[in-house]
Residue, then its C-alpha position, 0 to 999 in steps of 0.5 A: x464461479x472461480x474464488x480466489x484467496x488473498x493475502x495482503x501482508x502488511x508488516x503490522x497485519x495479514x489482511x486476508x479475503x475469499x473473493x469471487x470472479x465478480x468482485x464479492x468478498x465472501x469472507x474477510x478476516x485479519x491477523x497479526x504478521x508473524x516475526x518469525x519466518x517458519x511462523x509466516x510459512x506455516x499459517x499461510x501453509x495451513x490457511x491455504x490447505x483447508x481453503x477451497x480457492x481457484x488460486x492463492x495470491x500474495x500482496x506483498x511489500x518491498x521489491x519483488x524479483x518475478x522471474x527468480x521468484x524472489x522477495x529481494x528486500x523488504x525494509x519493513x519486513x526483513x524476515x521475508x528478505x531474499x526468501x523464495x515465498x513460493x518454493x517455501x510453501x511447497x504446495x506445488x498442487x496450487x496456484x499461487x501468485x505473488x506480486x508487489x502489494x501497491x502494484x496489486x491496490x493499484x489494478x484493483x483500483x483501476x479495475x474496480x474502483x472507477x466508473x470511467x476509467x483513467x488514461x493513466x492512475x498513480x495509486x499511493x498506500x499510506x500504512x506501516x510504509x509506503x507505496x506506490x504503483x502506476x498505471x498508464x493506458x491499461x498496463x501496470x508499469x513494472x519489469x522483473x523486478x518491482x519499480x516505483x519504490x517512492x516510499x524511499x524517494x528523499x523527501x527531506x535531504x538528512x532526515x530521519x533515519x529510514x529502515x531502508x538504511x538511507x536519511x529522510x524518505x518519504x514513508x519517514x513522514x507519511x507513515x503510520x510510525x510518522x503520525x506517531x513520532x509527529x504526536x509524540x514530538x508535539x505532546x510526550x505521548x506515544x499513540x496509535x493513529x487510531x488513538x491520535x485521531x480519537x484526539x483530534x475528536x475530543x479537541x487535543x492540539x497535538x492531535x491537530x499539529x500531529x495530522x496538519x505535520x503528516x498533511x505537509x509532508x503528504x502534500x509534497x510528497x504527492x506534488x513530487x509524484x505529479x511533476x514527474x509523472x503527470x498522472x491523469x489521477x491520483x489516488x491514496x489507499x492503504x490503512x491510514x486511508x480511513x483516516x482521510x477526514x484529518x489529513x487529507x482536506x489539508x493536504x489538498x489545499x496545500x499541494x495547489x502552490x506545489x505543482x509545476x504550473x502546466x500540471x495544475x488541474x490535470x490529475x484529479x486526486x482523490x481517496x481510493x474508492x477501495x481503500x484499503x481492500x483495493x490489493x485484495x481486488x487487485x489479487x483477483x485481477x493478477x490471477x485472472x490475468x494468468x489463469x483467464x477470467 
């Protein structure tokens, strides 16, 4: 049976997985992103030596150019900016394959994480940025280069200033780095989303404005997505997706008076089933797609 090793490079951490043709993770492990690019090359150069897989596949995020195989731009990455990944590693004795990480979450979810797939599925990833990806009848919506860059749509006109260089996108406020400038701003206090919600536990009012703040901006942010798209479903993954039990009940109720009326009902909107592994199953997808199941 074919196994395949992939890498979900977030700006924070490397998830990294064995996965079977089945689906079976057979190991999972995580490590910190290197800031230097000779230090990215080489730990996936030596990972990818000593690991016995079919094909190598990497979730990566920003803009992806698949026919100069080229990361164009990475807002939160910028070391990986206009590198050639593949061309880097020099392994051209395997097969690896690159592709946008939310375009990647939302084929693992599509595939894997519904019993009854859907007509069309917009997967949204809440980490260090935020993406989006979307699927309708069957196929990935995408070209040469990687569309659905709604982390960067302007959710609040001159907001915060964005590592994309504009004002008030919507990873500004729904972003693992929002949560915490939420928190700050409301308590002096500078913590991880982790701590926040450990917070929230022990009754810190902060903690509570800090998610109900995230929850707002979440809300209209999905709503922009349904009114444009109308999706059949909705779903959220990425790292803050654990977290769901503080935000997203809020933000559901919130988004009831934000849709355009004939959408209302339509898309069902939940918390990925695969949270935040969904990309690694999605690497198994991609590469099946190119080598056959």
């Amino acid at each position: 049976m074919k196994k395949y090793l992939v890498f979900d490079v977030g700006a924070t951490n490397i998830k990294r997985g064995i996965i079977d043709a089945r689906g079976d993770i057979l190991q999972k492990d995580t490590m910190p992103t290197p800031q230097a690019y000779k230090d990215f090359i080489d730990i996936l150069q030596e990972d990818i030596a000593k690991t016995s897989s079919d094909a190598v596949v990497l979730a990566l995020p920003g803009v992806y150019d698949k026919l100069n195989e080229k990361l164009l731009y990475a807002p939160n990455l910028k070391e990986l900016t206009n590198r050639n990944i593949i061309g880097d590693l020099g392994l051209k004795d395997r097969f690896i394959f690159i592709e946008n990480d939310a375009n990647l979450a939302a084929l693992g979810e599509y595939q894997r994480g519904f019993t009854k797939k859907p007509n069309s599925l917009f997967f949204l990833t809440l980490g260090t940025g935020v993406g989006g990806a979307f699927i309708n009848d069957g196929s990935l919506f995408s070209g040469q280069t990687t569309l659905m860059q709604v982390g960067h749509m302007t959710l609040v006109a001159d907001g915060r200033h964005c590592g994309c260089g504009k004002r008030g996108c919507f990873e500004k406020y729904c972003s693992t780095g929002a949560l915490n400038t939420f928190y700050l701003e409301e308590s002096g206090v500078s913590l991880t989303p982790i701590e926040i919600a450990q917070k929230a536990d022990e009754g810190d009012f902060a903690a509570y404005a800090a998610f109900e703040i995230f929850a707002l901006h979440l809300a209209h942010g999905i709503a922009s997505i349904i009114n444009i798209l109308n999706p059949s479903a909705v779903r959220v993954g990425g790292g803050l997706s654990e977290l769901e039990k503080y935000y997203f009940p809020v933000a559901l109720e919130l988004l009831s008076n934000m849709i355009f009326a004939p959408y209302q009902g339509e898309a069902e909107i939940k918390i990925a089933a695969l949270k935040n592994d969904a990309a690694l199953y999605g690497g198994v997808v991609w590469a099946e797609k190119y080598l056959g199941e």
